[in-house]
C-alpha positions in Angstrom: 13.4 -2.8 -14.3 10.0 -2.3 -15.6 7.3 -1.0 -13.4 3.9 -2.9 -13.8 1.4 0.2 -13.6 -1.6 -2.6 -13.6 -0.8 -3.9 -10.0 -3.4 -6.8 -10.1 -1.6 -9.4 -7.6 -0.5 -7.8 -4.4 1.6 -10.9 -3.6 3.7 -10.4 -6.2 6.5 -6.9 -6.5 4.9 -4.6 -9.0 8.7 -3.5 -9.7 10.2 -7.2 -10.2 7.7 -9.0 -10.4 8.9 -11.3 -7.1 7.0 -13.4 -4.8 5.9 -11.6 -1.4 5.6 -12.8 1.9 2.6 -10.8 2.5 1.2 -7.7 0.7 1.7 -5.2 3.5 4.8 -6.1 5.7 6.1 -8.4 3.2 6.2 -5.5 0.6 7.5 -2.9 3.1 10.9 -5.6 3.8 10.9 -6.4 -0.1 11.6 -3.2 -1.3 14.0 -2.3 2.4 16.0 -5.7 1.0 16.1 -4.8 -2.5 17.7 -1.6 -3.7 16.5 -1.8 -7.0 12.7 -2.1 -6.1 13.6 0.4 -3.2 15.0 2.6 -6.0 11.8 1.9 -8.4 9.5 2.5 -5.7 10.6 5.8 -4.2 10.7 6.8 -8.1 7.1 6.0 -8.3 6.7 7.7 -5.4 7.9 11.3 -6.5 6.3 11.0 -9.9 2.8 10.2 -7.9 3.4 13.4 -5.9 3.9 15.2 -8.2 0.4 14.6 -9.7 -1.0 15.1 -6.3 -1.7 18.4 -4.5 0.1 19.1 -1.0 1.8 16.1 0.4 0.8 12.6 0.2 1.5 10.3 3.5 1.1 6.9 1.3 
């Protein structure tokens, strides 16, 4: 699964590239329904803190 690092369309899953509902909620229950994005985005999610100093809430 390929990560799309230029995130320009919030309804669509930067991970797999999947319609949204919405681009708050509706991402939150994508990526709770879909291991792989789940997977993808807590990835993402390490490598970002990482880069970041102290911890990041996002």
């Amino acid at each position: 699964m390929a990560v799309n690092t230029t995130w320009a369309d919030s309804s669509t899953c930067p991970f797999c590239g999947d319609e949204l509902a919405s681009p708050g909620a509706g991402f939150v229950d994508h990526i709770r329904e879909n291991d792989d994005c789940e997977s993808e985005h807590e990835q993402w999610r390490e490598n970002l803190a990482g880069d970041l100093a102290g911890e990041w809430a996002g």
